[in-house]
VMD Tcl script that draws the C-alpha trace (Angstrom):
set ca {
  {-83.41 -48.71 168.34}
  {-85.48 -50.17 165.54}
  {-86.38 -53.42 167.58}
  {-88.03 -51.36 170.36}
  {-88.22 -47.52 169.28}
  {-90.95 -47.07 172.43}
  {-88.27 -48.53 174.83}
  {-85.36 -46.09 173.00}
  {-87.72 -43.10 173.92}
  {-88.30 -44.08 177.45}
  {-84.38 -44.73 177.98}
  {-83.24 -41.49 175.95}
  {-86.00 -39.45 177.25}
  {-84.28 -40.02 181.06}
  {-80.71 -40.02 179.67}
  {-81.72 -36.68 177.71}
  {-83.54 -34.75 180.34}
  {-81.61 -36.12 183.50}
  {-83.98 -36.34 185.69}
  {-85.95 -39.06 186.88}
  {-89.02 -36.61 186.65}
  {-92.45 -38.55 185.64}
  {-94.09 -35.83 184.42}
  {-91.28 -34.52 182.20}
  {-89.88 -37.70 181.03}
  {-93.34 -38.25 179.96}
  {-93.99 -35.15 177.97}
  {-90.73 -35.49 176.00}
  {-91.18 -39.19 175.31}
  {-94.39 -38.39 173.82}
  {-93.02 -35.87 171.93}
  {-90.46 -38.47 170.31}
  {-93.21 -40.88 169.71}
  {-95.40 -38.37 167.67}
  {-92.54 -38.70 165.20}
  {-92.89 -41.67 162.32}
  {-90.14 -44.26 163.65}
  {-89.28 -45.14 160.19}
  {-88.74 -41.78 159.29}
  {-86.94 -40.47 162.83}
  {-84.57 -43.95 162.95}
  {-82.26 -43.16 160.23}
  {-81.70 -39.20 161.18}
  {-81.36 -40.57 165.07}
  {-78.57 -42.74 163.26}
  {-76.54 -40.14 161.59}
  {-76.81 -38.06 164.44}
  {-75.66 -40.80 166.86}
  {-73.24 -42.13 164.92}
  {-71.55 -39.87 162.55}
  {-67.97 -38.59 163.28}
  {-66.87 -35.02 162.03}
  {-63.61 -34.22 163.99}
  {-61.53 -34.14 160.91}
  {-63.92 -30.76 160.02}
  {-63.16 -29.26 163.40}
  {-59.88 -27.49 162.03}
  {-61.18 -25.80 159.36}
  {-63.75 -23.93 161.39}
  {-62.57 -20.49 162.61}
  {-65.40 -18.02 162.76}
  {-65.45 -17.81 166.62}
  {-67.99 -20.64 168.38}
  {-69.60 -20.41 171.74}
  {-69.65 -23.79 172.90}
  {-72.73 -24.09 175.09}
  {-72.93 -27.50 177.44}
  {-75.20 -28.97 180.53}
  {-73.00 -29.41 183.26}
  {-74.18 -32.83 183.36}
  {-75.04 -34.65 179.79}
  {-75.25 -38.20 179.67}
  {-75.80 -38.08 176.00}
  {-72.83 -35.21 175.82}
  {-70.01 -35.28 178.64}
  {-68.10 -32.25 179.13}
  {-65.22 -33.76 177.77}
  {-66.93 -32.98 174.59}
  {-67.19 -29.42 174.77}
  {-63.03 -29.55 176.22}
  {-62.63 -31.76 173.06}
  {-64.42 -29.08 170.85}
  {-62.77 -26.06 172.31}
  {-59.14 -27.56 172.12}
  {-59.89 -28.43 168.07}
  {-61.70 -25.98 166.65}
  {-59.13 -23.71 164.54}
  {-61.17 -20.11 165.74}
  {-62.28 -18.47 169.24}
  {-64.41 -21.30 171.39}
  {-65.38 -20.61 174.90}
  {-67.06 -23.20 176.97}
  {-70.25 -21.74 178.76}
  {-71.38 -24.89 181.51}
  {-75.04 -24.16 182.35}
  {-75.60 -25.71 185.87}
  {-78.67 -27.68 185.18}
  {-78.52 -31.76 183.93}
  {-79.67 -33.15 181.05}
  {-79.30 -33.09 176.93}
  {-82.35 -30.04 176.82}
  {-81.79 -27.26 179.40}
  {-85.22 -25.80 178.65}
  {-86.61 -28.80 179.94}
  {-84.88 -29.56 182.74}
  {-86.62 -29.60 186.05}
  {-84.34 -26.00 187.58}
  {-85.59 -24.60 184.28}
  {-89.07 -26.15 183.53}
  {-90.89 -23.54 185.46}
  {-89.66 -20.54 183.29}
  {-90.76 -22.68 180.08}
  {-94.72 -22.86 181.38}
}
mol new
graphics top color blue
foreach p $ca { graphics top sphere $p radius 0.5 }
foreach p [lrange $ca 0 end-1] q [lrange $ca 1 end] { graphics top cylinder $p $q radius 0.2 }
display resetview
């Protein structure tokens, strides 16, 4: 990531959205490059790499667990992981579009114009 931040974008921005769209792999790799890389590296870091199952029992308010139904950044085996561990109510809702951002996927991009 910190070798080659502008190839990171490029490689996240299709693994994110899903889609081999130009146009919209474009617009959100932008968006990631507007961000300082020396600032956005270490937060990319702890969100990539930090584990916090051992919390997952002590949460019971109830938690709508809301997943793409195809996320190469976050399988669905995630959201089955979440729901089986987390101590209060947790339905799985699959939205049928691919991609890490649903808003900006290319079933959905049209109703975020």
């Amino acid at each position: 990531m910190e070798k080659g931040f502008y190839s990171w974008t490029l490689g996240f921005s299709l693994a994110a959205l899903g889609t081999q769209d130009p146009k919209l792999c474009k617009e959100f790799q932008d968006s990631l490059l507007r961000m300082n890389a020396e600032e956005v590296i270490p937060l990319l870091r702890t969100i990539l790499l930090t584990d916090n199952r051992e919390v997952l029992q002590k949460v019971s308010v109830p938690s709508t667990i809301i997943q793409t139904q195809k996320d190469m950044v976050v399988p669905i085996s995630v959201a089955q992981y979440l729901h089986e561990n987390l101590d209060g109510e947790s339905p799985v809702v699959i939205i049928p579009v691919e991609g890490r951002t649903p808003t900006r996927s290319p079933e959905t991009a049209h109703e975020c114009s």
